[in-house]
C-alpha positions as CSV (number, residue, x, y, z in Angstrom):
1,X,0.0,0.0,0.0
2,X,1.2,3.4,-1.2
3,X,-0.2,6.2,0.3
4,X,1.1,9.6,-0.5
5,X,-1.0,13.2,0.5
6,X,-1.0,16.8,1.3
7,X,-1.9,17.4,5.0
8,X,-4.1,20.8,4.0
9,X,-6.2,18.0,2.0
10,X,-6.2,15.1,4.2
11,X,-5.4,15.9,8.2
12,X,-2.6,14.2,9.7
13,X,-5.0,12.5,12.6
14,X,-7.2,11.0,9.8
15,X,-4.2,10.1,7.9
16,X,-3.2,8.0,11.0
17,X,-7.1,6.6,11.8
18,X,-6.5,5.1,8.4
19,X,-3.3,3.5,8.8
20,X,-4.8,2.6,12.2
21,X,-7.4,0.6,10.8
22,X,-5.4,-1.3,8.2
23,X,-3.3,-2.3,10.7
24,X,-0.6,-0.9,9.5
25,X,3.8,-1.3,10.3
26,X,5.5,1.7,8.9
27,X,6.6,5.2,9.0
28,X,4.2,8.1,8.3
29,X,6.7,10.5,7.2
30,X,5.4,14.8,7.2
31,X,7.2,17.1,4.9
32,X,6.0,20.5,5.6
33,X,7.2,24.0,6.1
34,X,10.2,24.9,8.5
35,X,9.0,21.4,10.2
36,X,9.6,17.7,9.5
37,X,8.5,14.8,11.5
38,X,8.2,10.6,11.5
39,X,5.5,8.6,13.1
40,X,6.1,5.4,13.5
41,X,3.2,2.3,14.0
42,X,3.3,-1.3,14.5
43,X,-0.1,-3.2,13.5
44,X,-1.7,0.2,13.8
45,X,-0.7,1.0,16.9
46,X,2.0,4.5,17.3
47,X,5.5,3.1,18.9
48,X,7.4,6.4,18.2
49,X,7.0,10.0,16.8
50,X,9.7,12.6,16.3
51,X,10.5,15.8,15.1
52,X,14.4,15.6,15.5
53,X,16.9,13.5,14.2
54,X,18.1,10.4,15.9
55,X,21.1,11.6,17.1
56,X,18.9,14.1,18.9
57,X,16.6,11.2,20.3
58,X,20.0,9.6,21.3
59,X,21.5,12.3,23.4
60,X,18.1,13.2,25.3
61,X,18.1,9.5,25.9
62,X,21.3,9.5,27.7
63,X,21.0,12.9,29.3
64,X,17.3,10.8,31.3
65,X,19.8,8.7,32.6
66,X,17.2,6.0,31.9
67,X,19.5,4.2,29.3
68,X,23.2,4.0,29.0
69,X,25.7,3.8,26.1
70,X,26.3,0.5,25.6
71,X,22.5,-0.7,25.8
72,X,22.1,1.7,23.2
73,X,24.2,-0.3,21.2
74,X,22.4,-3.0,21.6
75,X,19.2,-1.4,20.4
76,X,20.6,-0.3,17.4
77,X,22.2,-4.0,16.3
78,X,18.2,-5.1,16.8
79,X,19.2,-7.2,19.6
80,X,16.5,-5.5,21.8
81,X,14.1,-2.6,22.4
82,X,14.5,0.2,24.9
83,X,12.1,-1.4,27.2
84,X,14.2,-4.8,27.5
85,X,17.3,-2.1,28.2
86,X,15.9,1.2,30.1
87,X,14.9,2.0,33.3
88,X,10.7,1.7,34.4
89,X,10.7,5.4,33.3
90,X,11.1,5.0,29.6
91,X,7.4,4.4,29.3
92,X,6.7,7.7,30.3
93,X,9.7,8.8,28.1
94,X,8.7,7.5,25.0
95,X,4.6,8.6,25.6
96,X,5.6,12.4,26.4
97,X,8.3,12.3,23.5
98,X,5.3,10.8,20.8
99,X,2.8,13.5,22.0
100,X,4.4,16.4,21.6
101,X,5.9,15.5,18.7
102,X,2.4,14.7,17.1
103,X,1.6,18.5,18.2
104,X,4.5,19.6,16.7
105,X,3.6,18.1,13.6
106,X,-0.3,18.7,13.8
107,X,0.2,22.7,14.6
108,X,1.1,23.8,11.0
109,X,-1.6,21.7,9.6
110,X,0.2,21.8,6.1
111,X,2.6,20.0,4.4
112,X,3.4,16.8,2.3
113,X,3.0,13.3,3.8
114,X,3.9,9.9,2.5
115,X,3.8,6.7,4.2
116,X,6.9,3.9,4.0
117,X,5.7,0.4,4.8
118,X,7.4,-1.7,7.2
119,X,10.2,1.3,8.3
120,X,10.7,1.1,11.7
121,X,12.8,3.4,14.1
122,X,16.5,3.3,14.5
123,X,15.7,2.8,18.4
124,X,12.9,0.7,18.4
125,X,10.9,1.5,21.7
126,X,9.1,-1.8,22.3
127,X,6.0,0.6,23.5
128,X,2.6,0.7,21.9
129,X,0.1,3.5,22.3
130,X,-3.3,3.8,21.0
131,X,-3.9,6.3,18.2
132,X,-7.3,7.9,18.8
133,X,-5.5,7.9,22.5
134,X,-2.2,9.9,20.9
135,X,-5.0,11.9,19.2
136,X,-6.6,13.3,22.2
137,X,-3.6,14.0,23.9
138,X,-2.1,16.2,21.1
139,X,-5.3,18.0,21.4
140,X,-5.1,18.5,25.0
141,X,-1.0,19.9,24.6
142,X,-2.4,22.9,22.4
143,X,-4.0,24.4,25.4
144,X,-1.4,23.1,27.9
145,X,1.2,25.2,26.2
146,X,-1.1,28.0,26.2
147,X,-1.4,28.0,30.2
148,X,2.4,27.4,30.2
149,X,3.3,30.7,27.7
150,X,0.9,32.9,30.0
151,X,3.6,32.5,32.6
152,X,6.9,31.6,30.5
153,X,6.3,33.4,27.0
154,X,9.8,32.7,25.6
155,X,11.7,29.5,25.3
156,X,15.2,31.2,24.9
157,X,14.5,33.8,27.7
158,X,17.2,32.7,31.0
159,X,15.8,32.5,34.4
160,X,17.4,31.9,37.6
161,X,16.7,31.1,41.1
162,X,15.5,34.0,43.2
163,X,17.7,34.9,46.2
164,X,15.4,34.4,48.6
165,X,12.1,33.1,49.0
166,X,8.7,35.1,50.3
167,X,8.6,36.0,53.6
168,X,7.5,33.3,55.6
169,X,6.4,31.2,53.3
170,X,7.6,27.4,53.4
171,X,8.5,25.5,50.2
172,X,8.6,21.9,49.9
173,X,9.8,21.1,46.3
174,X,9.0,17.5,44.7
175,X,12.3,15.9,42.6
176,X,11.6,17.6,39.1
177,X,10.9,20.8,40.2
178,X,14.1,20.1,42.4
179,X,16.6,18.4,39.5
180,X,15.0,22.5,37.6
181,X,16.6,24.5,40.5
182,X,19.6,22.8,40.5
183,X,20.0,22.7,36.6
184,X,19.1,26.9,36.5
185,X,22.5,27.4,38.2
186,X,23.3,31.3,36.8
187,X,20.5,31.4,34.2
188,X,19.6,29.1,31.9
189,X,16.3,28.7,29.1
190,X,13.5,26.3,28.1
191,X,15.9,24.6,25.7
192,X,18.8,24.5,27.4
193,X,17.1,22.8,30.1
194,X,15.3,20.5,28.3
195,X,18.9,19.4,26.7
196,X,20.4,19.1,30.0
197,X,17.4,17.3,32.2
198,X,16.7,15.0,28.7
199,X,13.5,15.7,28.5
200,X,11.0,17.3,26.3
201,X,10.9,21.6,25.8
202,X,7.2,20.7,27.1
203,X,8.1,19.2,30.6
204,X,10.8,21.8,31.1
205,X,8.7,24.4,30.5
206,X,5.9,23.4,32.7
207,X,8.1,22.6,35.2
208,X,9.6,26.1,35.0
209,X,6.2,27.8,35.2
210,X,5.3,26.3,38.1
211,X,8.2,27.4,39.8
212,X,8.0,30.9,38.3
213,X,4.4,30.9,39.8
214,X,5.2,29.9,43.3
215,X,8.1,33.0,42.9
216,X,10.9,30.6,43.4
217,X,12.2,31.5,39.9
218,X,12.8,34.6,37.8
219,X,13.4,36.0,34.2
220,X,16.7,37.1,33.6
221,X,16.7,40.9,32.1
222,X,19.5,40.0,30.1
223,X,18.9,43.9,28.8
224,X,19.4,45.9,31.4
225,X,23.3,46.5,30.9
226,X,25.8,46.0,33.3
227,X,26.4,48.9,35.9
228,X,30.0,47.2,36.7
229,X,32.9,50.3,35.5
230,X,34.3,49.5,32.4
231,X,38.1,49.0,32.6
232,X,40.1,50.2,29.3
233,X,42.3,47.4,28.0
234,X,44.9,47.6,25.0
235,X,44.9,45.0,22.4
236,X,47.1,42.5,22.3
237,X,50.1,43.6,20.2
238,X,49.4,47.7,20.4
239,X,51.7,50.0,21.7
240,X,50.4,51.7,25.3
241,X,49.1,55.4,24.8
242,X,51.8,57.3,26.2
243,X,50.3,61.0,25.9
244,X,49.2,61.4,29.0
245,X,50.0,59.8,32.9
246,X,53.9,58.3,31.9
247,X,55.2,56.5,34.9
248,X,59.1,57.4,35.2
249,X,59.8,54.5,32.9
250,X,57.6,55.6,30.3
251,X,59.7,59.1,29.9
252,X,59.8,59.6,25.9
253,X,63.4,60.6,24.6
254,X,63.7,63.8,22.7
255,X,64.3,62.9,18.8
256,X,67.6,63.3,17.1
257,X,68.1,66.2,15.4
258,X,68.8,66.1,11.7
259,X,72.5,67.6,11.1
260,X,73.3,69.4,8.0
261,X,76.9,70.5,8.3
262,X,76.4,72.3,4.3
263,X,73.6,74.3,5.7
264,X,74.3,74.8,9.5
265,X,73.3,77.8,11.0
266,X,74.5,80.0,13.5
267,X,71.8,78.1,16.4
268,X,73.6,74.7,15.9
269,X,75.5,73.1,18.8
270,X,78.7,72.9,19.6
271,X,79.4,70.2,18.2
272,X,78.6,71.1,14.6
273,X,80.6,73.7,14.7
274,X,83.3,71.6,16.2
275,X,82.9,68.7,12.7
276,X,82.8,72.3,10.6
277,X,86.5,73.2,11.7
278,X,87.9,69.7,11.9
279,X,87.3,69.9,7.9
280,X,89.4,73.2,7.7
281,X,92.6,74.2,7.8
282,X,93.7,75.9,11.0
283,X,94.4,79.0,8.7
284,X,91.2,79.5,7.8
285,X,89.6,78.8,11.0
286,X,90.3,82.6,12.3
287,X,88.9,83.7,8.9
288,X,85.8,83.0,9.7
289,X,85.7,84.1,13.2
290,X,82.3,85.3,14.2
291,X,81.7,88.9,15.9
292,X,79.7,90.0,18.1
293,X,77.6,87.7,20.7
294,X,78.5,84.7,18.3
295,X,82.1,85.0,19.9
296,X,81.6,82.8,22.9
297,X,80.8,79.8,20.6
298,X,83.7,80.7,18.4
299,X,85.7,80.4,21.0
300,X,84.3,77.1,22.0
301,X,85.3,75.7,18.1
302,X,88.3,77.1,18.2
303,X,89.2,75.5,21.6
304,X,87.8,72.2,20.7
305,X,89.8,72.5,18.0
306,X,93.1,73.1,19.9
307,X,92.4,70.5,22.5
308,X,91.9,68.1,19.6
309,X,96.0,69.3,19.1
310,X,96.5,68.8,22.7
311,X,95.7,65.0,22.5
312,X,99.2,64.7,20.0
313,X,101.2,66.1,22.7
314,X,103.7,63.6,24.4
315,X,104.0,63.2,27.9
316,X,107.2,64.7,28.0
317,X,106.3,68.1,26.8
318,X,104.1,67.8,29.8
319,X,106.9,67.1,32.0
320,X,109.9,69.5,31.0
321,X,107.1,72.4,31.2
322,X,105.2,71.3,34.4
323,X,101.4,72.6,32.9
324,X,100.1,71.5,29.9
325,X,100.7,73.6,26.8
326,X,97.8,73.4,25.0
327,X,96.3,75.6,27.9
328,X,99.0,78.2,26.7
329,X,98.1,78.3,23.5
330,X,94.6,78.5,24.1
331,X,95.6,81.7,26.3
332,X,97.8,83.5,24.1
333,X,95.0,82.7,20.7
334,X,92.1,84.5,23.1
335,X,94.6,87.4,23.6
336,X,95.4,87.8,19.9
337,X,91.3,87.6,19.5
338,X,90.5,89.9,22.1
339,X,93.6,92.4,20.8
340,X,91.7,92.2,17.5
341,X,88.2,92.8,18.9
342,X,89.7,96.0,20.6
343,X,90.6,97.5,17.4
C-alpha cells in the first residue's frame, strides 16, 4: 500500500485513523514548512513520533539517565528494544516524546506526507500507544502550552533562582521541580534545560512555570546593561598610549636632530661647529671668526679644535714644562682675538 497526500487536503489525525485501521507497520513520514516529522506504527498501533533527528533522540536519551551507552548499542544492532534495556521510566519517556511531537507536527496543519511500509525506528521502543489515545492527547497539549506561555512566554528567555524566598512562606519542592533548581544554576532557558534534564521543551517548560508561579524562579533581564565600570584594555600587540599619565619608565626621549653641516646655522650646537672646523685648515679657521655675541661659541670651536691638538702632545712636553701647553696656547689665541676685537 502506497499512500502519499498533502496534509491541508487530508489531516494528519485521519491520515493515521486510516493507517490505524489497516493495521498498519510503517513510518508516516510529514514534509511540511520549517517542520519535519516521523510517526512510527506497529499493526496500527504509534511506537514512536519525532521531530528531531536520531542523534537528537539519542543524546536526550542518555541525558534521562534511563538508558546507557552501551545498551544503546544493543538497540541499534536489533538485539533488543529500549524497554528490555531502560529503566521503568522509559514508558513515560517514549509517551511524552510521541505527544508532543504529534503536536508539533499537527500545529502547522500543512505539508506533504507519504507513508513507508514496514520502516521502523533506529531505536525501536518496544511501547505501543493507541492512536485515537495519541490523538486526544495532542489535542489536550495545544492548550497546555497556552497556560504554560501565559507564565513563561519565551523558550530562549534565561531564568534563575531568586535569592530568597517570600517571607514566611515554606516550600517543599517535589524531585523535578528540584533536579529544575539545580539545573538553572546562573540562568539558563526552556531549551537548554530540556537538553540538559533530557527531556521534552514541554516538561521543562511546565516545570519552570510552576516554579516561576510559586516566585521561586525569575526572568533574567539580560537587557538591562551591566552597571560594573568599564576597565580600558589595549589590544594584544598595540603599543600603550603614552600621551598622558607616563610613569618614570615611560619618559619619551627627545628625537635626534637632523644635522646638515652644508647648511648649518648660526643656532647649531657645539658640536657642529666643532665637525665644521675639523674639515678646515687651521688658517682659515680665524677667517671665519664670528663677531659679536656669536664669539663665545667661536671660542668654544676654536678650543675644541686646539684640545683636539693637545691629545698629540707627548707626555714629555708635559713634563719638562710642568702645565700642559695646550692651555698656553689656548691663552695666548684669546689674547690675539680679544687684541683684534679691541681694534
Amino acid at each position: 500500500m502506497s499512500l502519499t497526500g498533502n496534509l491541508e487536503v487530508f489531516p494528519l489525525e485521519e491520515v493515521l485513523r486510516l493507517l490505524a485501521r489497516s493495521r498498519k507497520t510503517g513510518c508516516l513520514r510529514v514534509d511540511g514548512t520549517g517542520h519535519q516529522g516521523r510517526v512510527f506504527l506497529q499493526n496500527g498501533s504509534l511506537t514512536l513520533a519525532m521531530t528531531g533527528s536520531d542523534e537528537d533522540l539519542q543524546r536526550q536519551l542518555l541525558a534521562s539517565g534511563l538508558v546507557e551507552a552501551a545498551d544503546l548499542r544493543q538497540v541499534e544492532t536489533g538485539s533488543a528494544t529500549l524497554a528490555d534495556v531502560a529503566a521503568p521510566g522509559i514508558t513515560e519517556f517514549v509517551r511524552e516524546y510521541t505527544v508532543e511531537s504529534l503536536y508539533r507536527i499537527r500545529r502547522p496543519g500543512s505539508g506533504a506526507f507519504d507513508f513507508v511500509v514496514d520502516l521502523q525506528p533506529r531505536y525501536p521502543t518496544g511501547q505501543i500507544f493507541d492512536v485515537e489515545v495519541g490523538i486526544a492527547e495532542a489535542d489536550r497539549r495545544a492548550n497546555e502550552w497556552a497556560e504554560i506561555e501565559s507564565v513563561v512566554p519565551d523558550l530562549d528567555t534565561p531564568y534563575r533562582m531568586v535569592a530568597e524566598i517570600p517571607e514566611g512562606e515554606e516550600v517543599t519542592l517535589a524531585a523535578p521541580a528540584w533536579k529544575i533548581l539545580a539545573a538553572l544554576a546562573g540562568g539558563a532557558t526552556v531549551r537548554r534545560l530540556a537538553e540538559y534534564l533530557g527531556a521534552t521543551e514541554f516538561k521543562a517548560a511546565k516545570e519552570l512555570a510552576e516554579l516561576a508561579r510559586r516566585r521561586l524562579v525569575e526572568a533574567v533581564d539580560t537587557a538591562t546593561p551591566s552597571t560594573a565600570p568599564e576597565t580600558a584594555v589595549e589590544p594584544i600587540g598595540t603599543e600603550p598610549d603614552s600621551s598622558h599619565d607616563e610613569s618614570w619608565f615611560q619618559v619619551a626621549e627627545p628625537a635626534p636632530a637632523a644635522v646638515d653641516i652644508e647648511e648649518s646655522s648660526a643656532t647649531e650646537g657645539w658640536w657642529q661647529e666643532q665637525e665644521t672646523a675639523e674639515e678646515q685648515p687651521e688658517e682659515t679657521v680665524a677667517a671665519s671668526e664670528p663677531t659679536g655675541s656669536d664669539s663665545d661659541r667661536f671660542l668654544e670651536s676654536v678650543f675644541s679644535q686646539l684640545d683636539a691638538d693637545d691629545d698629540a702632545e707627548t707626555d714629555d712636553d708635559e713634563a719638562d714644562t710642568g702645565f700642559n701647553m695646550g692651555l698656553l696656547r689656548r691663552r695666548r689665541m684669546g689674547a690675539a682675538i680679544r687684541d683684534s676685537e679691541d681694534s
